[in-house]
BATORRO-676799 format. One record per residue (C-alpha): residue number from 1; residue in three letters; y negated, x negated, z. Coordinates in nm, 4 decimals. Example, Ala and Ser with C-alpha at 12.3 -4.5 7.8 and 13.67 -1.06 7.14 Angstrom:
% BATORRO-676799
<nr=1	rest=ALA	north=0.4500	east=-1.2300	up=0.7800>
<nr=2	rest=SER	north=0.1060	east=-1.3670	up=0.7140>
//
This chain:
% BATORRO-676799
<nr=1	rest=UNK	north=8.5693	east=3.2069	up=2.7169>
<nr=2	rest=UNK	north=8.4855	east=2.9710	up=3.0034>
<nr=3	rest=UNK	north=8.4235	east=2.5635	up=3.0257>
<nr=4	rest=UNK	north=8.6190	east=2.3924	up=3.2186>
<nr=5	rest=UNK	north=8.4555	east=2.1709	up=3.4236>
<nr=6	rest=UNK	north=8.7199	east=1.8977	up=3.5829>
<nr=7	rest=UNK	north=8.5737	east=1.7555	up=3.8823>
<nr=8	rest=UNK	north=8.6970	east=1.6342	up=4.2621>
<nr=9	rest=UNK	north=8.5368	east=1.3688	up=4.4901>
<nr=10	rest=UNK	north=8.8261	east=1.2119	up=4.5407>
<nr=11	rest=UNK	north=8.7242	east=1.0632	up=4.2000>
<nr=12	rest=UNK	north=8.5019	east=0.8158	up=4.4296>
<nr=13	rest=UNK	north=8.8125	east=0.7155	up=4.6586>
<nr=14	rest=UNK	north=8.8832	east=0.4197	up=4.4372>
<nr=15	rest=UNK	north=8.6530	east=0.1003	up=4.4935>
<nr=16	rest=UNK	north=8.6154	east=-0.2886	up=4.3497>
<nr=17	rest=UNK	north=8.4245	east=-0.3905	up=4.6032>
<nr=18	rest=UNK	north=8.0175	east=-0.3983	up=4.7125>
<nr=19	rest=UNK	north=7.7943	east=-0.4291	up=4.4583>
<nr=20	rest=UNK	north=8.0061	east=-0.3683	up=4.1845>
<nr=21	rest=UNK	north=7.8433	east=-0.1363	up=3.8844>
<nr=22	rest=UNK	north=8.1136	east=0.0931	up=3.8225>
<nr=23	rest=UNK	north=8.0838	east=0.2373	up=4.1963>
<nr=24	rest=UNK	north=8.1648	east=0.5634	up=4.3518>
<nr=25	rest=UNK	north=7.8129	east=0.6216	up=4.3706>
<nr=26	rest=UNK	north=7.8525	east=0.7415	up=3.9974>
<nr=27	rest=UNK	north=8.0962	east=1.0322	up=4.1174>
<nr=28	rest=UNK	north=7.8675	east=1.1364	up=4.3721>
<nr=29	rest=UNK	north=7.5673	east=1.1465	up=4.1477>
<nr=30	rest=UNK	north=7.7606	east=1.4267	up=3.9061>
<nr=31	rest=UNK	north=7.8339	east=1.6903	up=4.2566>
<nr=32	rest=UNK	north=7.4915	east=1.8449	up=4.2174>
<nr=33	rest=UNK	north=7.5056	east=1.8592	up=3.8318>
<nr=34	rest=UNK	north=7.8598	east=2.0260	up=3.8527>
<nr=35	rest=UNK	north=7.7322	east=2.2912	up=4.0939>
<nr=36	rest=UNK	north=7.4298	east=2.3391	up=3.9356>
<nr=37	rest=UNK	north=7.6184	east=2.4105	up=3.5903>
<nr=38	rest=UNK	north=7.8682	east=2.6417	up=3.7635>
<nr=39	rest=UNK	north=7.7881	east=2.9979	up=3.6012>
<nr=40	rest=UNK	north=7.9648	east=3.2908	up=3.4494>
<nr=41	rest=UNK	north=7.9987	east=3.0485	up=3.1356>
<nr=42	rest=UNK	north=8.1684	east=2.7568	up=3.3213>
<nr=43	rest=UNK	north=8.4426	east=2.7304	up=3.6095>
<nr=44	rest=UNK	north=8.4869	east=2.4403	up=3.8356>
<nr=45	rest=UNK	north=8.8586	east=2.3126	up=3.8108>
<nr=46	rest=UNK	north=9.0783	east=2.1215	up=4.0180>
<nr=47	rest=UNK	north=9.2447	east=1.7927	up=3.8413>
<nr=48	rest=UNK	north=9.6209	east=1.7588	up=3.9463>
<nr=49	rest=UNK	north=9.7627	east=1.3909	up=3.9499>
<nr=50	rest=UNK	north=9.9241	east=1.2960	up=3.6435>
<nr=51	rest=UNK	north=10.3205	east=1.1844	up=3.7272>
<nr=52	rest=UNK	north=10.4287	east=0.8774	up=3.6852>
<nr=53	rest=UNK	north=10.6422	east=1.0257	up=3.3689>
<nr=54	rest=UNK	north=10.3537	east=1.1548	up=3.2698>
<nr=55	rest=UNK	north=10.1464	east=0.8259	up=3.2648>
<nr=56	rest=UNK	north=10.4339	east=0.6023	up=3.1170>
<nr=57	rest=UNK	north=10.3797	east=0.8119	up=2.7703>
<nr=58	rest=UNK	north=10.1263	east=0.5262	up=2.7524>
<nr=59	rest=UNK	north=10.1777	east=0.2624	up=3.0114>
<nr=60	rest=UNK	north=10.5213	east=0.0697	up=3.0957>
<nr=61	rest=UNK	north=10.6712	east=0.1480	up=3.3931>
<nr=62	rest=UNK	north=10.6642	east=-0.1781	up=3.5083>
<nr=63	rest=UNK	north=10.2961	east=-0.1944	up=3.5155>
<nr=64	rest=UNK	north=10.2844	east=0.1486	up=3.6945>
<nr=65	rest=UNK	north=10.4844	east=0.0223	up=3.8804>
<nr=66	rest=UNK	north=10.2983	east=-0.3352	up=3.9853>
<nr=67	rest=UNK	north=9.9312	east=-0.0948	up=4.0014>
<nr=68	rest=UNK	north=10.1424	east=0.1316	up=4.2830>
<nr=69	rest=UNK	north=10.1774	east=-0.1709	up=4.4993>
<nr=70	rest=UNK	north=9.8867	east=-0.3198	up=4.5114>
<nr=71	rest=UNK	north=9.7541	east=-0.1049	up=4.8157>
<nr=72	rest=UNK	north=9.9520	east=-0.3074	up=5.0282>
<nr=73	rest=UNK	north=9.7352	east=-0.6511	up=4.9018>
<nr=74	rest=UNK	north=9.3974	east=-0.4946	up=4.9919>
<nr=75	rest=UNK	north=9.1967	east=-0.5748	up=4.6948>
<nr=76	rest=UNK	north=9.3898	east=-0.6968	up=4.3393>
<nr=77	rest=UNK	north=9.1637	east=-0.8402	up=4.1311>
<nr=78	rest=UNK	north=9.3321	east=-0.8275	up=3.7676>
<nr=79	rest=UNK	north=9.0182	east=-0.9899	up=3.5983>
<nr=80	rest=UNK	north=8.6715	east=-1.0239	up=3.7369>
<nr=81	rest=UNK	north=8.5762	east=-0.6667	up=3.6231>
<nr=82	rest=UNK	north=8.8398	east=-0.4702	up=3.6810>
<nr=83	rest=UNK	north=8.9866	east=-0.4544	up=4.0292>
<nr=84	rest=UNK	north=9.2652	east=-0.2599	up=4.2192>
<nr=85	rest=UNK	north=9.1614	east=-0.1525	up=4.6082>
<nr=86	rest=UNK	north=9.3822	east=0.0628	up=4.8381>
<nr=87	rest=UNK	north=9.2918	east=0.3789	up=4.6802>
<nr=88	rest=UNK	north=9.2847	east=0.2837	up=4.2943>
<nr=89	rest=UNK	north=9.6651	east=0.3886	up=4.1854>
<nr=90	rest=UNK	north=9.6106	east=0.7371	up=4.3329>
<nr=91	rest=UNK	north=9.2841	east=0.8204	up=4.2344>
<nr=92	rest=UNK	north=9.3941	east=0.6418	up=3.9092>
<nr=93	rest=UNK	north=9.6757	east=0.9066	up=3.9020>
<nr=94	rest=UNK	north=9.3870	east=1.1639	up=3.9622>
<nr=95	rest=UNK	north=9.1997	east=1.0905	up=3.6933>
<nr=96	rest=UNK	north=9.4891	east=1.1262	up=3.3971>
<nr=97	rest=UNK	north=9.6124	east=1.3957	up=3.5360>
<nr=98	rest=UNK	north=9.2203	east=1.5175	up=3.4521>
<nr=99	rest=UNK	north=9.3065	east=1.5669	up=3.1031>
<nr=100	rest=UNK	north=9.6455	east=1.6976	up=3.1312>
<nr=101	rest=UNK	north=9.5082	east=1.9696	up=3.3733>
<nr=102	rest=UNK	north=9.2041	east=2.0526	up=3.1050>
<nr=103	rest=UNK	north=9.4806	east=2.1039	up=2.8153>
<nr=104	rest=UNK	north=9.7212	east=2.2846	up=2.9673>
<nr=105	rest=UNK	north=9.4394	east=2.5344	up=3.0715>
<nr=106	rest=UNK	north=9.2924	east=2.5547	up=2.7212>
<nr=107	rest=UNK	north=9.6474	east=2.5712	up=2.5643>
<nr=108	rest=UNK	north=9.7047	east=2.8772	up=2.8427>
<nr=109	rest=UNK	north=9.3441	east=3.0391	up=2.7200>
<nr=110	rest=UNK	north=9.1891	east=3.0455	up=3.0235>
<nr=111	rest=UNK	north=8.9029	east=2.7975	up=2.9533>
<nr=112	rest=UNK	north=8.7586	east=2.7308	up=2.5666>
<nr=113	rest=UNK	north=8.6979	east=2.3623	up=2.6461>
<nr=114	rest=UNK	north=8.6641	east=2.1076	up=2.9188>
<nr=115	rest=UNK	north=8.4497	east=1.7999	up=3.0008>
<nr=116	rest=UNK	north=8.7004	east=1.5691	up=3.2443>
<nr=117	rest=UNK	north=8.4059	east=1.3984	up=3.4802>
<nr=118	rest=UNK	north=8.6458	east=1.1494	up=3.5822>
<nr=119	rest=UNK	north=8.6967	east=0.7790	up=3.7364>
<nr=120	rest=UNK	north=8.8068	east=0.5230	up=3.6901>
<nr=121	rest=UNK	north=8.7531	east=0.5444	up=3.3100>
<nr=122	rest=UNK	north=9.0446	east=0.4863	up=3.0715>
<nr=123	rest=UNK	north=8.9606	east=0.3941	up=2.7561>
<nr=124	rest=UNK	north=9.0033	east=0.0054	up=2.7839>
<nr=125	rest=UNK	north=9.3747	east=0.0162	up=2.9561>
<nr=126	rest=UNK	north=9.6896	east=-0.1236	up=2.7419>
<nr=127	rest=UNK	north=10.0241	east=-0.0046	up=2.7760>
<nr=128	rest=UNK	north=10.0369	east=-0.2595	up=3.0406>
<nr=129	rest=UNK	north=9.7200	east=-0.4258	up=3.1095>
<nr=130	rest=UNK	north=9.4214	east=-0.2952	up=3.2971>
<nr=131	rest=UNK	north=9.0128	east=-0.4253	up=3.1909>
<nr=132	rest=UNK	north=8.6819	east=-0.3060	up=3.1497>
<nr=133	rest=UNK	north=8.6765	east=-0.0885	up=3.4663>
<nr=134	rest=UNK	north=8.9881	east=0.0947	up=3.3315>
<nr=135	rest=UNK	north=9.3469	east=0.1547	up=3.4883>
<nr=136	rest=UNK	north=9.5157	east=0.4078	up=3.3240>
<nr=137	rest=UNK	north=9.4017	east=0.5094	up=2.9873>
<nr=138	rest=UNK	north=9.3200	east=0.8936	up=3.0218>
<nr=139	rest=UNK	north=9.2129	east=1.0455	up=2.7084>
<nr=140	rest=UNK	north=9.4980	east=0.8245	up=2.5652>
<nr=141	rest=UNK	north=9.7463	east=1.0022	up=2.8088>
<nr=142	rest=UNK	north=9.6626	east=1.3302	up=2.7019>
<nr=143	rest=UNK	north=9.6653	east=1.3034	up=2.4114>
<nr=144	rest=UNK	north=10.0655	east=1.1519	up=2.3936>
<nr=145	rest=UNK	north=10.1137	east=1.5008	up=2.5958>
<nr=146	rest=UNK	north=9.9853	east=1.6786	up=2.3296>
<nr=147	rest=UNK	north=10.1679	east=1.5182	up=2.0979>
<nr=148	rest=UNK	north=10.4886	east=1.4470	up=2.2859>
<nr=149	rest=UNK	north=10.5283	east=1.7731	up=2.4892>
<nr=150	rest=UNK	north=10.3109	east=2.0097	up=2.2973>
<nr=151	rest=UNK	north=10.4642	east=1.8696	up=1.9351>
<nr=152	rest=UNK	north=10.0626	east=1.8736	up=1.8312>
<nr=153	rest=UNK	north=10.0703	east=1.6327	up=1.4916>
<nr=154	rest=UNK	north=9.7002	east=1.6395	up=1.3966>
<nr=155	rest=UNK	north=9.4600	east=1.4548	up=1.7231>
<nr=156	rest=UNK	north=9.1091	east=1.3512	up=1.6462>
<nr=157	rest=UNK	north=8.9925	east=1.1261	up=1.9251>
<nr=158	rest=UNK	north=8.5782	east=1.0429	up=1.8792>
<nr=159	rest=UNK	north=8.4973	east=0.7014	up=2.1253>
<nr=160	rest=UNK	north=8.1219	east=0.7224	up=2.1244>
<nr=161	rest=UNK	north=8.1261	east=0.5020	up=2.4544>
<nr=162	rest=UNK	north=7.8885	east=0.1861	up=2.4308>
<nr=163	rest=UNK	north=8.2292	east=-0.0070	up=2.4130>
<nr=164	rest=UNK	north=8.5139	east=-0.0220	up=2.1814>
<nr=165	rest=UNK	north=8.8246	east=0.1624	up=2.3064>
<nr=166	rest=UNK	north=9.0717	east=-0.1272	up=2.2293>
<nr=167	rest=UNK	north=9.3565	east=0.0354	up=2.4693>
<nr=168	rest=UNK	north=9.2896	east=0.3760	up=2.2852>
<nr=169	rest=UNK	north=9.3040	east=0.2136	up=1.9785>
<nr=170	rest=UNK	north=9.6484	east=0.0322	up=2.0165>
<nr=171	rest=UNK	north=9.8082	east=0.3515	up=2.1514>
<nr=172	rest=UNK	north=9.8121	east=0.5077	up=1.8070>
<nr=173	rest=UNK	north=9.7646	east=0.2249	up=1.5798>
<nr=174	rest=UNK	north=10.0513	east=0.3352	up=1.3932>
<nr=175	rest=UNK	north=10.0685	east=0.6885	up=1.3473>
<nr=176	rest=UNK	north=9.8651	east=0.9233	up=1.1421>
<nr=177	rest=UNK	north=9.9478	east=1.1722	up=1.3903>
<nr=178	rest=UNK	north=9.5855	east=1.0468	up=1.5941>
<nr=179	rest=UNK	north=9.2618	east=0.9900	up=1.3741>
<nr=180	rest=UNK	north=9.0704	east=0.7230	up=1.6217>
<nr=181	rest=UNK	north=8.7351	east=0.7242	up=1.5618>
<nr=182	rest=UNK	north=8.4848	east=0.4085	up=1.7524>
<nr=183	rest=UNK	north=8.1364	east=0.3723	up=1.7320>
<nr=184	rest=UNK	north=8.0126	east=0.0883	up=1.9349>
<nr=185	rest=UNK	north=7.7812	east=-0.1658	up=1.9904>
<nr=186	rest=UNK	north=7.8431	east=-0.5265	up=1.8248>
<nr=187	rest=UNK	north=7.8632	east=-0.8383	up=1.9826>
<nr=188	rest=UNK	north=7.9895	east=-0.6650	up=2.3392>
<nr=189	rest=UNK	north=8.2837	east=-0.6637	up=2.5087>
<nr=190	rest=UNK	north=8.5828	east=-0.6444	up=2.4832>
<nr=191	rest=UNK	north=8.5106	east=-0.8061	up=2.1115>
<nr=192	rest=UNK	north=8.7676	east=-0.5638	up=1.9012>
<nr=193	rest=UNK	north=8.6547	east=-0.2929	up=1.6915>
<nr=194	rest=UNK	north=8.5986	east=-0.4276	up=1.3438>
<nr=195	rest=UNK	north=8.5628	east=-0.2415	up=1.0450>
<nr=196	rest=UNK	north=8.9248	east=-0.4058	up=0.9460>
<nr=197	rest=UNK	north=9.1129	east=-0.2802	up=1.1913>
<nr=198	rest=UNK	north=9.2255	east=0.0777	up=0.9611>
<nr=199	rest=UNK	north=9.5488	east=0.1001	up=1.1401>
<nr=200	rest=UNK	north=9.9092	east=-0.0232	up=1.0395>
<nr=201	rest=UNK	north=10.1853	east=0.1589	up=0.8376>
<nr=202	rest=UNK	north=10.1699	east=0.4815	up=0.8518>
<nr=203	rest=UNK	north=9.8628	east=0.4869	up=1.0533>
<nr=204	rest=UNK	north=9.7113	east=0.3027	up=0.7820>
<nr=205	rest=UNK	north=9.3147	east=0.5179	up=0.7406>
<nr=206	rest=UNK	north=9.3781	east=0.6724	up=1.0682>
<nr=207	rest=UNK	north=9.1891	east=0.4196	up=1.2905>
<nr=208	rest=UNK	north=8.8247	east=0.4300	up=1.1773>
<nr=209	rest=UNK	north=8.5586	east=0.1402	up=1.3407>
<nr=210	rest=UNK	north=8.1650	east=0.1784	up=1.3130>
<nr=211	rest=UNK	north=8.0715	east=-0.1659	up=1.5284>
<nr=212	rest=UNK	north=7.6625	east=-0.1338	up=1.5403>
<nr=213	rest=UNK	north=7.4202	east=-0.3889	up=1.6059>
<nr=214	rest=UNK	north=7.1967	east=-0.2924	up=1.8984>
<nr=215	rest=UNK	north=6.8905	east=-0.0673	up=1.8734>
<nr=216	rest=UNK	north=6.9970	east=0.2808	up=1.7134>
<nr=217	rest=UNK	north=6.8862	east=0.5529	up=1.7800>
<nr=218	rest=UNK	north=6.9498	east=0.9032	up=1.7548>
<nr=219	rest=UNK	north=6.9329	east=0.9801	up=1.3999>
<nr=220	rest=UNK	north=7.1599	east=0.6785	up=1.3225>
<nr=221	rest=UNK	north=7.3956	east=0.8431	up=1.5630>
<nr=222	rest=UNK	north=7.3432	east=1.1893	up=1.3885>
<nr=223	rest=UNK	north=7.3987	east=0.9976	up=1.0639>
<nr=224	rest=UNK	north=7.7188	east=0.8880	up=1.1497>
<nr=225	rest=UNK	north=7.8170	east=1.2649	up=1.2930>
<nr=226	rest=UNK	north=7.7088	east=1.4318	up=0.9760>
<nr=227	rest=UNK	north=7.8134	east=1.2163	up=0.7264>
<nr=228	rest=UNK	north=8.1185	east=1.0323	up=0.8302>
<nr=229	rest=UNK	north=8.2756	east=1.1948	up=1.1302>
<nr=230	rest=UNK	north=8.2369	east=1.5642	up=1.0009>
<nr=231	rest=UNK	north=8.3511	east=1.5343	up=0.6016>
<nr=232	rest=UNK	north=8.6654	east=1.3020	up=0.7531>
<nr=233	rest=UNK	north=8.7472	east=1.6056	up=1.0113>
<nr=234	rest=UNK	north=8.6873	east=1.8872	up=0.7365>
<nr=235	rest=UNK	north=8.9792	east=1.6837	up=0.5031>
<nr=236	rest=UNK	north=9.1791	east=1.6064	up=0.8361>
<nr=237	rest=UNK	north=9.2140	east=1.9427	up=1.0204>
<nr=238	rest=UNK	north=9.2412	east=1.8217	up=1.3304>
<nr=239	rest=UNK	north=9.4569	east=2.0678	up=1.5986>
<nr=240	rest=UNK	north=9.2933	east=1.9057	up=1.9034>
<nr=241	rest=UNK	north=8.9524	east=1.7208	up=1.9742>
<nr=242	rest=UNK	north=8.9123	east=1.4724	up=2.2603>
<nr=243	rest=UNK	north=8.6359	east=1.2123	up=2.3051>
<nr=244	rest=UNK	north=8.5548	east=0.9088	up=2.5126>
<nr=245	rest=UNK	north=8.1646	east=1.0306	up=2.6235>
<nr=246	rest=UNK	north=7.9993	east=0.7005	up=2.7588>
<nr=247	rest=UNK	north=7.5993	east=0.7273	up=2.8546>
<nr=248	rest=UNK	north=7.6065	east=0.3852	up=2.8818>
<nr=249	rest=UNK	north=7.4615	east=0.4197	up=2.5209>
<nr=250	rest=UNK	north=7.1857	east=0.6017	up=2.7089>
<nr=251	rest=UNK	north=6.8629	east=0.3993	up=2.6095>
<nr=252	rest=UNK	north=6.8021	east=0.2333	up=2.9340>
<nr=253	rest=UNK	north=7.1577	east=0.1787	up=3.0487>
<nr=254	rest=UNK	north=7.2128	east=-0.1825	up=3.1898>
<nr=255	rest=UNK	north=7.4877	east=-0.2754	up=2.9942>
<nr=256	rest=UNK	north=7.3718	east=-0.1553	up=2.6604>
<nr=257	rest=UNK	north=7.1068	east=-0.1895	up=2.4673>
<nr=258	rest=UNK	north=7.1421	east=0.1360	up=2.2333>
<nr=259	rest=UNK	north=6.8499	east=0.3969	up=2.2226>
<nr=260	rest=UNK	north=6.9678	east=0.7187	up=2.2549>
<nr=261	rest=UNK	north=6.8125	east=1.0142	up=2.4262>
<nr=262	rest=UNK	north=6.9385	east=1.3033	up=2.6465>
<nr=263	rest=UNK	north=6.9106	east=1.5297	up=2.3435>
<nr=264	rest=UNK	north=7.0989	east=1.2916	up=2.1408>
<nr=265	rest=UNK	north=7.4480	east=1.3107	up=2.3481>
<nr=266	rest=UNK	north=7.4002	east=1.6791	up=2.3315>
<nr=267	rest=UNK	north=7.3531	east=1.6895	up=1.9238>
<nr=268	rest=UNK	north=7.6384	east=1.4514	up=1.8962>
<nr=269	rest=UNK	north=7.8167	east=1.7244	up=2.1463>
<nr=270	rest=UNK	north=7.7328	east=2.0575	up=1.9678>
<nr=271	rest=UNK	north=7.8544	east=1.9012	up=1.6003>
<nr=272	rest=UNK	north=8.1961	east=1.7774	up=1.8013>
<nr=273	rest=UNK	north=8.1821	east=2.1564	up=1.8974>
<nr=274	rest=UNK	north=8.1478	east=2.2818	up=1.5781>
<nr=275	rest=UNK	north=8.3871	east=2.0859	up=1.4320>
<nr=276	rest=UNK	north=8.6521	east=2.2063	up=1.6981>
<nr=277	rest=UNK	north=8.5663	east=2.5776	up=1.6674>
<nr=278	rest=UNK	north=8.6337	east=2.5346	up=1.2522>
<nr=279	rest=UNK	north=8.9303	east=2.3662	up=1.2868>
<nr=280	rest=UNK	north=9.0910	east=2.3214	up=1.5912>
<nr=281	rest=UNK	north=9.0796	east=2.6803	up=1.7821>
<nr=282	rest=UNK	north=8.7562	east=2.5523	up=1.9740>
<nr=283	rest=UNK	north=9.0052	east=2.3277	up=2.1763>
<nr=284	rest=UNK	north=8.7984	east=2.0321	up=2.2847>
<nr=285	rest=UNK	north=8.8089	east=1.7833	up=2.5725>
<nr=286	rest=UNK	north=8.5392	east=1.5672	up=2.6903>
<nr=287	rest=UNK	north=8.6288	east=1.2288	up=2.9206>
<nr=288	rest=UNK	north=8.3813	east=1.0753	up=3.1121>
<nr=289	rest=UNK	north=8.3879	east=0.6647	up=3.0445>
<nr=290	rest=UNK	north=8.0938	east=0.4857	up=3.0355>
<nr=291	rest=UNK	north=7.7402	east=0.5103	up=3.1644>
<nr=292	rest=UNK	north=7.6360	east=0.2998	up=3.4874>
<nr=293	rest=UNK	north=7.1771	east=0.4380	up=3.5384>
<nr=294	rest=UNK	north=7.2680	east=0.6820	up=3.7591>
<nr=295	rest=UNK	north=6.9605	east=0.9126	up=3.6642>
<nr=296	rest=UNK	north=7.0457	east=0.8707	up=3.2723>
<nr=297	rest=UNK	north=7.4332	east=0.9466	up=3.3922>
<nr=298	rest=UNK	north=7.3202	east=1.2867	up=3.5616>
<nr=299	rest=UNK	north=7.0724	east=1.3931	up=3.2973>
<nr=300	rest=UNK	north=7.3080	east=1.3095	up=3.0190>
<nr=301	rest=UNK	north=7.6146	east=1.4618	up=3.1427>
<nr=302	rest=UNK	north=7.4135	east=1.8054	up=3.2260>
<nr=303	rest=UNK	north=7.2673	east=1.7873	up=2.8840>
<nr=304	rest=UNK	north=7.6765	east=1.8046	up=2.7013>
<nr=305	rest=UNK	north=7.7856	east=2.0575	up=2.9701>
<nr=306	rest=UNK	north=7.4815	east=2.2733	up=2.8701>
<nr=307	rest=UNK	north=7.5956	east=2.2701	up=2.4623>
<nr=308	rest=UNK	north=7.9161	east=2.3003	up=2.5799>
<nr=309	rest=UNK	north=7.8589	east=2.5966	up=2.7495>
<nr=310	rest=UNK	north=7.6859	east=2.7484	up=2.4317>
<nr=311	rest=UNK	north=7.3619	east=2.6401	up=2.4602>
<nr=312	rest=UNK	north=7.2947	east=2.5460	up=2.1130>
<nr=313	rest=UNK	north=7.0205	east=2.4550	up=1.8892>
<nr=314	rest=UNK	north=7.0027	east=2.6967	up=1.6036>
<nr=315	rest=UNK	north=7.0222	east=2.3831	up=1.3854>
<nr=316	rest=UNK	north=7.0368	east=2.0029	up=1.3927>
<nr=317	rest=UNK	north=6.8633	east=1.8896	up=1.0987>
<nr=318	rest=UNK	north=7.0496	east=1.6194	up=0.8438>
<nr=319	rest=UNK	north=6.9687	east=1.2857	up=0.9457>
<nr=320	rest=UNK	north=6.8859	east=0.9863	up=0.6983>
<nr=321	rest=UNK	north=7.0339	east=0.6528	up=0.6710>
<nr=322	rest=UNK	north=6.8054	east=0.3684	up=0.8040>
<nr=323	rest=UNK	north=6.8389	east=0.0730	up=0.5596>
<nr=324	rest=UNK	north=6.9727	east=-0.1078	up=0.8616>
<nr=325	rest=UNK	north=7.2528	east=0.0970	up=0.9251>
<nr=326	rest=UNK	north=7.3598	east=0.1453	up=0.5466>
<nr=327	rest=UNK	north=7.3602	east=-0.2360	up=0.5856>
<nr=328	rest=UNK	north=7.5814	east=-0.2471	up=0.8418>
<nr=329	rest=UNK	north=7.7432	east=0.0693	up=0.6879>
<nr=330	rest=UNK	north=7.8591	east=-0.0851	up=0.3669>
<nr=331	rest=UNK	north=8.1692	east=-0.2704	up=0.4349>
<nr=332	rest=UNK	north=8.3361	east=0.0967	up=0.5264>
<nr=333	rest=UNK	north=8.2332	east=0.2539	up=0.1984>
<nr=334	rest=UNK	north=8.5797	east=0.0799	up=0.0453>
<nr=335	rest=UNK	north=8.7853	east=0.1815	up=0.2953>
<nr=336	rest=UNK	north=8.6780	east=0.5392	up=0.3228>
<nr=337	rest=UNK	north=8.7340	east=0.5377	up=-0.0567>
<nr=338	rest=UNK	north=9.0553	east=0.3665	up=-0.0387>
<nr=339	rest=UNK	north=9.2124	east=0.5883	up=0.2328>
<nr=340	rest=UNK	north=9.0343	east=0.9084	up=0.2185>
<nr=341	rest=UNK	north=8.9002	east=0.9304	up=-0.1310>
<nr=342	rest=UNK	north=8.5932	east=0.9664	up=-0.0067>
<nr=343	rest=UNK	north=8.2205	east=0.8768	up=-0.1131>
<nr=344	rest=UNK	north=7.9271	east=0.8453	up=0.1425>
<nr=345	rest=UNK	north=7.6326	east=1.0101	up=0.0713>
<nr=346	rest=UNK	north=7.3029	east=0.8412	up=0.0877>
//
């Protein structure tokens, strides 16, 4: 079996204007990565737009509707960060369809997973409001397909983005049919993400927040992987794994100030990996969100295509827990009790 890597220039069509940090220039850095990763272990793949059917499984038609005419006004500027220009709604289009492309060739068989190097990101975007760079929310769009069109009842979405996916998380707030999982960095925009917000009636336990002060590293990442994120998929059973991959927690990246290495995406990679190929058929789909050094960007994202092609340390050993992070860990130890039954480890 094959990766699928999802991948079109096009991707860098869509512009807010000189100067601003979420450029095309971040498309253009990932063409030599995705040729140099092509191989008899990964194909490149063409992203089809997503309808507008398609994209209203998350967003209100109205607001599709408003984002298709702003090519006509030149450049819409919806809040200082997030801006429409001529060619935003259809690369915007572009870019969900991404994810719907990548699932309907794993749920075919002809690729074993995908990584969606997409733009503009998603994982910001409400049902009808566009921030934080975002438009349409992809990862969120695909997985409604699944659920909606595939009749798919167990989703695990893992956000390990520098940012909290607040449009992700309202998509499925109330249904225990997606298990959203956030780990960001605390006090940062967009400000949600608290350890409170567990979901609402039925989804009640299903929306799980890790908001981190700045400064961790890999092992608290690892940490996290091993001893939250893993036990909660092994008592879940998820049918489908997709995650919002940011770099922006890249140590280095200008917006964040987390430490993580290379190496560190890829662990946090290869134990996503594991947990799809126990549980959910080895279906897995990577979005690209976050991650604005364009050297960290390229290095990062060749590092997850690599374990996602199978190249795979023969083990990750078990992290520890920093005093720090059980600190900052101990307000979830009630909930996970409370929802899951379940005790952290030390």
């Amino acid at each position: 079996m094959k990766t699928g890597i999802i991948f079109d220039l096009r991707f860098a069509h869509h512009e807010m204007g000189t100067g601003h940090i979420e450029s095309p220039a971040r498309i253009r850095a990932l063409e030599k990565i995705v040729w140099d990763s092509l191989d008899e272990k990964a194909i490149l793949v063409s992203p089809r737009p997503a309808t507008e059917q398609e994209i209203s499984l998350v967003h209100l038609p109205s607001y599709i509707d408003y984002l298709k005419q702003t090519p006509a006004h030149g450049y819409t500027a919806f809040d200082p960060d997030t801006i429409a220009g001529p060619q935003t709604f259809a690369t915007a289009c572009l870019a969900a369809g991404a994810g719907l492309t990548a699932a309907e060739k794993i749920l075919a068989g002809e690729i074993e997973n995908a990584f969606a190097l997409v733009r503009p990101p998603g994982h910001h975007a409400e049902s009808a409001r566009p921030m934080g760079f975002c438009f349409f929310n992809n990862l969120a769009i695909t997985a409604e397909f699944l659920r909606q069109k595939i009749g798919l009842r167990k989703i695990m979405i893992v956000d390990w983005d520098l940012h909290h996916g607040n449009g992700t998380q309202k998509a499925f707030y109330y249904t225990p049919e997606v298990f959203f999982i956030s780990l960001h960095q605390t006090p940062l925009f967009p400000g949600t993400g608290a350890i409170g917000e567990v979901g609402e009636k039925n989804g009640a336990g299903f929306n799980l927040n890790l908001p981190l002060k700045p400064g961790k590293k890999d092992e608290d990442y690892l940490y996290i992987f091993q001893k939250i994120i893993q036990p909660l998929a092994d008592l879940y059973q998820p049918e489908f794994i997709l995650v919002s991959a940011g770099f922006d927690v890249l140590s280095g990246d200008p917006l964040g100030k987390m430490e993580l290495t290379v190496e560190g995406c890829g662990d946090l990679t290869q134990i996503i990996l594991e947990l799809a190929k126990k549980w959910a058929e080895n279906r897995l789909i990577l979005f690209l969100e976050g991650g604005y050094d364009l050297n960290l960007l390229q290095e990062g994202v060749a590092e997850v295509l690599k374990r996602l092609k199978g190249q795979l340390k023969p083990k990750i050993p078990q992290a520890s827990c920093s005093e720090e992070l059980c600190r900052e860990l101990a307000p979830l130890i009630p909930l996970l009790q409370k929802y899951w039954g379940f005790i952290l480890e030390r």
